[in-house]
C-alpha distance (Angstrom), angle and dihedral (degrees) to the residues before:
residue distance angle dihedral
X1 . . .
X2 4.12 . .
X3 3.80 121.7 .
X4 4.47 77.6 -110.9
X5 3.81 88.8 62.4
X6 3.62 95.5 41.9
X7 3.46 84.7 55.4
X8 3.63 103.1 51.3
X9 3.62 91.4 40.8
X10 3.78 93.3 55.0
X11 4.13 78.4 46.3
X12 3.87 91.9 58.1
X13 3.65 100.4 38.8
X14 3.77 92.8 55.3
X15 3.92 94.1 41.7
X16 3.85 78.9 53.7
X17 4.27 99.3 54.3
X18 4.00 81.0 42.3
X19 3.86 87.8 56.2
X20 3.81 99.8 46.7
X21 3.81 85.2 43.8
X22 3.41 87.5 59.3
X23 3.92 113.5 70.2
X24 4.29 98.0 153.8
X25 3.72 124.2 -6.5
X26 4.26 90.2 -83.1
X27 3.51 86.8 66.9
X28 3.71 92.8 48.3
X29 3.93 95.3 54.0
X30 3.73 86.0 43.2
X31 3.91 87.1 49.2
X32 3.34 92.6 51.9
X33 3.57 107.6 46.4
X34 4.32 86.1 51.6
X35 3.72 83.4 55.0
X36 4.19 92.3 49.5
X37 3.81 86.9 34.7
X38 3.63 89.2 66.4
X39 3.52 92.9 36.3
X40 4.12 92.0 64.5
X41 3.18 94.7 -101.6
X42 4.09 119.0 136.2
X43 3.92 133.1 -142.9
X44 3.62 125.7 -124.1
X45 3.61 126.6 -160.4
X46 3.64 122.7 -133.7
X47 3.78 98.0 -135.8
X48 3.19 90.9 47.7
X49 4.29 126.8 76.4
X50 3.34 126.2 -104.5
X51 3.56 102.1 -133.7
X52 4.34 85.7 156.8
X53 4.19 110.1 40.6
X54 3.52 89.4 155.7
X55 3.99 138.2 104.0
X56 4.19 107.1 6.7
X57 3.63 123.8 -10.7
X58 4.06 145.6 146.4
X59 3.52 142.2 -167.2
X60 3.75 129.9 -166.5
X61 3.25 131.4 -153.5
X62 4.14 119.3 -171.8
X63 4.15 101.9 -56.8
X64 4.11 89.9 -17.0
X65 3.74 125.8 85.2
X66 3.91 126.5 171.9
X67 3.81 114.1 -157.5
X68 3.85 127.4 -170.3
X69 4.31 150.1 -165.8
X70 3.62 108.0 -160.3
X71 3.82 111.5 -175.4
X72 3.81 124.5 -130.6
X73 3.78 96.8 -107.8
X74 3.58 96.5 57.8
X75 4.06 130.8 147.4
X76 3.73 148.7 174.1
X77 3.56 95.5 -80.6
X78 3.88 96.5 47.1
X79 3.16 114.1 148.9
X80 4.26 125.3 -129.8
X81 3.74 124.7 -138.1
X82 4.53 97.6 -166.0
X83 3.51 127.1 -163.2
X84 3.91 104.1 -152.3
X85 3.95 120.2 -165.5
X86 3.55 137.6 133.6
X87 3.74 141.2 -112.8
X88 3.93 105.8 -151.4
X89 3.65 124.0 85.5
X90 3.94 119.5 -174.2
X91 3.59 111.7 -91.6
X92 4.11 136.7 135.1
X93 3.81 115.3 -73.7
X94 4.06 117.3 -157.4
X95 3.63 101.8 -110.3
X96 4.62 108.2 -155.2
X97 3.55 121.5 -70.1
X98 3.37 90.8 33.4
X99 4.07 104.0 164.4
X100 3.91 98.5 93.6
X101 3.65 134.3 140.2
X102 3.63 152.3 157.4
X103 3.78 148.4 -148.6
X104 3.66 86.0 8.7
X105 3.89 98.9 -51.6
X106 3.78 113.4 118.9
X107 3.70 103.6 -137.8
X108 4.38 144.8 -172.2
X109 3.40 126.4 -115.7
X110 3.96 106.9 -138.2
X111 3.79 136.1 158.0
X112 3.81 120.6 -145.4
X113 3.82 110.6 -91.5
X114 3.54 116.7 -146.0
X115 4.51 116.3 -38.3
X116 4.23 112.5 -45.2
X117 3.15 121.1 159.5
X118 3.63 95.0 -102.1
X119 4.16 97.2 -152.9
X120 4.23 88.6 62.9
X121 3.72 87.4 57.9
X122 3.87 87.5 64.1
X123 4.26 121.3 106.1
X124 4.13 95.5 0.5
X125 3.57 121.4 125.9
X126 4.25 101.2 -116.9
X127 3.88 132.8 -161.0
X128 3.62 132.1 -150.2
X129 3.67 118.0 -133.9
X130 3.66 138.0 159.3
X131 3.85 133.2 83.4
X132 3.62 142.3 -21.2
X133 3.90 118.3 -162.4
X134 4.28 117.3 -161.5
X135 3.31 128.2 -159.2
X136 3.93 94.8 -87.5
X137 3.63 86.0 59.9
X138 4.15 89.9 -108.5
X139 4.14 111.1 157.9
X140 3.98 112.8 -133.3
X141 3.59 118.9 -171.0
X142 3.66 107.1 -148.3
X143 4.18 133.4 174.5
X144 3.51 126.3 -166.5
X145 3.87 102.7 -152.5
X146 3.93 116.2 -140.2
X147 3.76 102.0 -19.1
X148 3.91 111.8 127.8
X149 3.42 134.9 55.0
X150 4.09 133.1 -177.8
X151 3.96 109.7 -147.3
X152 3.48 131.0 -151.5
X153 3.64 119.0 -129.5
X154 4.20 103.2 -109.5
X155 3.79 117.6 -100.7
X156 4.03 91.9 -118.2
X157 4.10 78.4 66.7
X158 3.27 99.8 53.7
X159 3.77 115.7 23.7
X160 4.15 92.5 -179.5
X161 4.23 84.7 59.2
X162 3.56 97.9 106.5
X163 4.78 92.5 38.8
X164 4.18 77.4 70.8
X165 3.85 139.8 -36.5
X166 3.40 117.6 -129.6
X167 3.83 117.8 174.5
X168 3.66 123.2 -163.9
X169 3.84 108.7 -133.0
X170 3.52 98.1 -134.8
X171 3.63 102.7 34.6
X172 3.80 103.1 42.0
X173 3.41 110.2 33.1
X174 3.69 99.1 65.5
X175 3.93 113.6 115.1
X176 3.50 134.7 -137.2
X177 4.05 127.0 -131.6
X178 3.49 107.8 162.0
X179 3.89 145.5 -6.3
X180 3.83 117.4 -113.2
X181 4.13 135.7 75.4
X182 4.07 113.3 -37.7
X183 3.99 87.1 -147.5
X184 4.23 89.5 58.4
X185 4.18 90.2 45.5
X186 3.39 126.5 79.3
X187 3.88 116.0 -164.5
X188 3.66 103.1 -171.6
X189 3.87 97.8 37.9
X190 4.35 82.9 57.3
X191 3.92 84.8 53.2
X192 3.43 90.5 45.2
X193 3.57 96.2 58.9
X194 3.43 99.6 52.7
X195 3.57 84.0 59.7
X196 3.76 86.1 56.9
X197 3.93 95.1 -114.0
X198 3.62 136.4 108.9
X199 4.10 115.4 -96.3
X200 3.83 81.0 -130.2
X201 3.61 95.5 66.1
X202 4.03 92.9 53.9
X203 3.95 104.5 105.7
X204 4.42 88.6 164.3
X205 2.98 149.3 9.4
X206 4.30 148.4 -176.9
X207 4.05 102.5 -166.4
X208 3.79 114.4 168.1
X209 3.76 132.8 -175.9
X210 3.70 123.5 -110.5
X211 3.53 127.6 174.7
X212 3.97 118.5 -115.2
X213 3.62 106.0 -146.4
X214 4.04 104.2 128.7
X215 4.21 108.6 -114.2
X216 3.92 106.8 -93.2
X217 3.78 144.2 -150.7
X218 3.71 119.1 -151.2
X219 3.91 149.9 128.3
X220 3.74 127.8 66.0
X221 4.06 105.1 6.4
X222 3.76 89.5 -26.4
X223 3.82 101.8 -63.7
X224 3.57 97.4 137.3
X225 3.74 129.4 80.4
X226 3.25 133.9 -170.0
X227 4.22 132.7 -167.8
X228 3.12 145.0 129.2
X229 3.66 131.1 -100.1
X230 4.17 96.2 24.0
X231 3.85 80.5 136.8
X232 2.73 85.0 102.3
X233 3.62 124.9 -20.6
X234 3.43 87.8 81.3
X235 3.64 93.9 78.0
X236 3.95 94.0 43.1
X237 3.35 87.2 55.3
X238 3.67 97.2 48.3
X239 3.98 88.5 48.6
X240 3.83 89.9 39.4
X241 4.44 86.8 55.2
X242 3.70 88.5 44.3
X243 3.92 101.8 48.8
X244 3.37 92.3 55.4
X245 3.56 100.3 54.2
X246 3.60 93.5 43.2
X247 3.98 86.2 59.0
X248 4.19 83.8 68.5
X249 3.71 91.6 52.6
X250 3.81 96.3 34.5
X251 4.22 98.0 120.7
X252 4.00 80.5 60.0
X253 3.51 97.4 72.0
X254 3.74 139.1 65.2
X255 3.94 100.4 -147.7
X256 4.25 140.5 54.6
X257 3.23 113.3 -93.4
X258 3.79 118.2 -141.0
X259 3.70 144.7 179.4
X260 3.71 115.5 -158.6
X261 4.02 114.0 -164.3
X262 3.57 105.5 -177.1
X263 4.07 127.3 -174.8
X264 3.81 134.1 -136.8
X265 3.72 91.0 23.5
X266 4.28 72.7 138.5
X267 3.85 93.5 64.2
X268 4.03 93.2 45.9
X269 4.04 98.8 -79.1
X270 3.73 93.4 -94.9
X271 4.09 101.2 136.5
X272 4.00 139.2 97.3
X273 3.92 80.8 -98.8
X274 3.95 101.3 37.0
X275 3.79 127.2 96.5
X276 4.19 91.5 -105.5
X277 4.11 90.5 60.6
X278 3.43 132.4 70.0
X279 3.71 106.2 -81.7
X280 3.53 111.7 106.3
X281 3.92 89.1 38.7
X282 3.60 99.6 50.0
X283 3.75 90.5 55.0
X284 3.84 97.3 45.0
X285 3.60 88.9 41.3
X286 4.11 83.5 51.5
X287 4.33 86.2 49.2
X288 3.63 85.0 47.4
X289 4.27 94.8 53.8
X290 4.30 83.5 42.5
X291 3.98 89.6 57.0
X292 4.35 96.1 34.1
X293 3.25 104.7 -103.5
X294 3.68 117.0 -178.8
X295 3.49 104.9 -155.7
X296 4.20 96.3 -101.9
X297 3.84 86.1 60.2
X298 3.84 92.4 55.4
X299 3.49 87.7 55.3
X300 3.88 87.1 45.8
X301 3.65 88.4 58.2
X302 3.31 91.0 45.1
X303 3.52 102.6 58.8
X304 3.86 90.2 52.1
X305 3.74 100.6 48.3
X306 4.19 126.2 95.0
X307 3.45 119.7 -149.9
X308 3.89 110.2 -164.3
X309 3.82 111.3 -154.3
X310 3.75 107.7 -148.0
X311 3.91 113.8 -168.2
X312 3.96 129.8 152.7
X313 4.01 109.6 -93.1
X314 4.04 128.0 -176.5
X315 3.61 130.1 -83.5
X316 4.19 112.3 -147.9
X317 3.63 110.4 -72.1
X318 3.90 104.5 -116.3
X319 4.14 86.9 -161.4
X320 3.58 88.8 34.9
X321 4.32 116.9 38.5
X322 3.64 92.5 140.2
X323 3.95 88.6 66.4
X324 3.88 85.6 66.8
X325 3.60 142.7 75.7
X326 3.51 111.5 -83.3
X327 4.13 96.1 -137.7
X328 3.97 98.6 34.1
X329 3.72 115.5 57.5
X330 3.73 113.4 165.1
X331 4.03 112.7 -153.9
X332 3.49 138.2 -147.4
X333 4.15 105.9 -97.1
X334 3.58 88.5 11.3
X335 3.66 91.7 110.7
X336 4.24 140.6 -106.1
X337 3.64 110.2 -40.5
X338 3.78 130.8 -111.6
X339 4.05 92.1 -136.3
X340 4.23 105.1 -158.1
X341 3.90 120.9 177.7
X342 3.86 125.1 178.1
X343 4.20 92.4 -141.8
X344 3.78 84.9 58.0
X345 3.76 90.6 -110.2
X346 3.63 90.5 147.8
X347 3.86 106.7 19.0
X348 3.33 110.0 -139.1
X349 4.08 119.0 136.2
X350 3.58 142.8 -167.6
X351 4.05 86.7 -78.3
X352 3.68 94.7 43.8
X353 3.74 94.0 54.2
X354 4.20 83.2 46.3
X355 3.80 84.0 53.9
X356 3.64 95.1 47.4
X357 3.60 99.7 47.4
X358 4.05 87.5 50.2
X359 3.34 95.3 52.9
X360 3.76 96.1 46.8
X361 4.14 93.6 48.7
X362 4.21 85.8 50.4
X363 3.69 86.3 54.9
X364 3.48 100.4 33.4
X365 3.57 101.9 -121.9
X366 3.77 133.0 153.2
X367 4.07 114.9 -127.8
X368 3.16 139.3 171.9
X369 4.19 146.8 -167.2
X370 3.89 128.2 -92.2
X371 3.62 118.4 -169.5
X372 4.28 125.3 159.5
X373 3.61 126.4 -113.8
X374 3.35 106.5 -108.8
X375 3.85 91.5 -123.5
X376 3.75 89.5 48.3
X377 4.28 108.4 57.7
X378 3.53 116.2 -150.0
X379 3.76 121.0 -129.5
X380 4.07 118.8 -125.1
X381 3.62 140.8 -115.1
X382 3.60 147.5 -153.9
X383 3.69 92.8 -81.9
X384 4.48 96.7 89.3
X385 3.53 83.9 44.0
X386 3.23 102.2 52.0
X387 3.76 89.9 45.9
X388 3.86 92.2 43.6
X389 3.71 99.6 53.9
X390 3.68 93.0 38.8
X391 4.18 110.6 23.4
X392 3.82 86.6 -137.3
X393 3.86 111.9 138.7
X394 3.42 119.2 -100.4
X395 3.87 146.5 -163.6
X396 3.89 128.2 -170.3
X397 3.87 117.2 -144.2
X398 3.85 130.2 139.0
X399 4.15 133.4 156.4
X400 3.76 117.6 -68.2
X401 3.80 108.3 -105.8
X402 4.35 137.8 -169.2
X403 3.58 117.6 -149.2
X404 4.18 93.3 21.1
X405 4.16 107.2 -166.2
X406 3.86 93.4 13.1
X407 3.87 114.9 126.7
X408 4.16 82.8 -110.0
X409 3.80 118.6 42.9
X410 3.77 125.1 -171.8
X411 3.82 129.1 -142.3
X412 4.09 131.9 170.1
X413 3.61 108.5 -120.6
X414 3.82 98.4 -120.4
X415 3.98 89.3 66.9
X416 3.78 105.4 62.4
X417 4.04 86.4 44.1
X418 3.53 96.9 49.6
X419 3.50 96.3 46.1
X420 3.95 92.3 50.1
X421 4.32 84.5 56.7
X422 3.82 92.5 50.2
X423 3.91 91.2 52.6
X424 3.53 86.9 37.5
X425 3.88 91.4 54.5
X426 3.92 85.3 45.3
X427 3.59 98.3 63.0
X428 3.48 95.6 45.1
X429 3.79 85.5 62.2
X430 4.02 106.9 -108.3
């Protein structure tokens, strides 16, 4: 094996232990911060002041965290160069009263989270994992390990099964965990104890499903990949990879560095820890106060500062190549996509796509273009947010995926790498 493959495969396996690390988008930020932890990095507290925004720092907030370099020479009209991604994947998230049942099947109460495909949920052995909230207002992270499961009615039931699927939300997503009487079960007080507290104490909770199939290379000298939840922890893992090299070769560059994991960009963005609320400006706006910032040098900054929005995109349906644009035809291996839409879905321009294809020739990285079929329209990002709230620049690109919002996604390995160089190569400046 070449020093290239040992590369990528280190690459992969990594992205892999970041993935099963990475249950919901709590254990993501918590993920995350280990990983920056151990990298030197420090954590700040929102409540408290920042008296020190220099050097290498983080804050998290719920399933977000924003993580920074800031270089020695630094001033009020620094500019930023962000990495925005999100944490959240869709999934099933336990709604109240969850211990139900019937015909002797204990049975959880959920509510879909954001758009899976609902079928690939079907026959695969689920977790729960999230947060617990006690009384004293203490967060516990907690994961349940392979303990759910959503089964599809048999074939010899429904002879018309395989003519087309259609599942009712409500009445056939519902999965089973044990056999016995719903009103002598308690679901949450099991989850609390393997948190090592008493169900009692449990005032709230966010538990999501996640699927608990380990991440897997396969295929054709082991090219493929497949995981879930690389929509779109592939691109905070990319960012994540990147930031922390960048904090070696910080002194090189004239700009902060930043990686911006957001949640619920699933459900629209719109929350305290979302892309459309205030996160990402209240702590540049906090950077800003640390270097003196008057409030025309923010702007200042502003206006020269990039913000590359990296979310998961689609690779050309083999099964499916009429669903595609007839011109643009992103393949696997064939690098992160450069993802362009005339409604501004994604908001990259003629001088983010100059951007992109600098940074990718300074790291030596394939790309390549992703535009909709005009019959088929494309769905949005955090990228027009990000550049509405903020008026910072911004360019959409993100790995080219099969089977996007399915339980199990599927990548070729060249993408994730190749992406992590080009927003490697964009914090250090090219």
């Amino acid at each position: 094996m070449d020093a290239s493959s040992d590369r990528i495969g280190d690459y992969i396996d990594d992205f892999g232990r970041y993935i099963a690390a990475s249950p919901s988008s709590y254990h993501a930020a918590a993920e995350a911060a280990r990983r920056l932890d151990a990298a030197g990095f420090t954590a700040l507290a929102e409540i408290d002041d920042w008296d020190d925004t220099g050097g290498r720092h983080y804050v998290v907030r719920d399933g977000a965290i924003i993580a920074w370099v800031k270089p020695a020479v630094s001033g009020p009209t620094t500019p930023f160069r962000i990495l925005g991604a999100h944490t959240d994947s869709p999934a099933f998230k336990l709604k109240p009263k969850p211990t139900v049942g019937s015909n002797g099947w204990l049975q959880a109460g959920v509510e879909v989270y954001g758009g899976p495909l609902l079928n690939s949920w079907l026959d695969r052995e689920l977790e729960l994992a999230g947060r617990l909230v006690t009384r004293d207002g203490t967060e516990h992270l907690v994961r349940t390990g392979p303990f759910l499961r959503i089964p599809q009615l048999a074939l010899h039931l429904d002879r018309s099964a395989n003519n087309g699927l259609t599942l009712d939300k409500q009445r056939h997503t519902t999965p089973v965990w044990g056999a016995g009487d719903a009103s002598q079960a308690d679901l949450i007080g099991h989850i609390a104890g393997l948190a090592g507290l008493d169900g009692a104490d449990v005032t709230g909770y966010d538990l999501l499903t996640a699927d608990t199939a380990a991440p897997a290379r396969f295929g054709l000298d082991s090219s493929l990949f497949a995981a879930g939840r690389m929509d779109n922890l592939s691109s905070v893992h990319a960012g994540l990879c990147a930031l922390i090299d960048a904090a070696v070769h910080v002194d090189d560059t004239d700009h902060i560095s930043v990686l911006a994991a957001f949640d619920h960009e699933e459900l629209g963005s719109q929350s305290r820890s979302g892309a459309s609320g205030p996160f990402l400006s209240d702590v540049l706006g906090r950077l800003g106060d640390g270097l003196g910032a008057s409030v025309s040098q923010r702007l200042r900054a502003y206006a020269a500062s990039w913000c590359i929005s990296a979310d998961a995109g689609h690779a050309v349906h083999p099964n499916y190549p009429e669903q595609h644009d007839p011109a643009n035809r992103p393949v696997p291996g064939g690098g992160p996509l450069l993802k362009i839409n005339a409604s501004q879905k994604y908001a990259t321009d003629a001088h983010g796509a100059a951007l992109w294809q600098r940074i990718c020739a300074d790291a030596g990285a394939l790309y390549q273009e992703f535009v909709s079929n005009n019959s088929v329209p494309c769905g949005s990002t955090i990228g027009p947010l990000t550049a509405t709230r903020l008026g910072i620049r911004v360019v959409d690109v993100g790995v080219p995926l099969l089977s996007m919002h399915s339980a199990r996604e599927l990548v070729h390995v060249n993408d994730p790498v190749a992406l992590s160089a080009a927003v490697g190569a964009f914090f250090r400046g090219a």
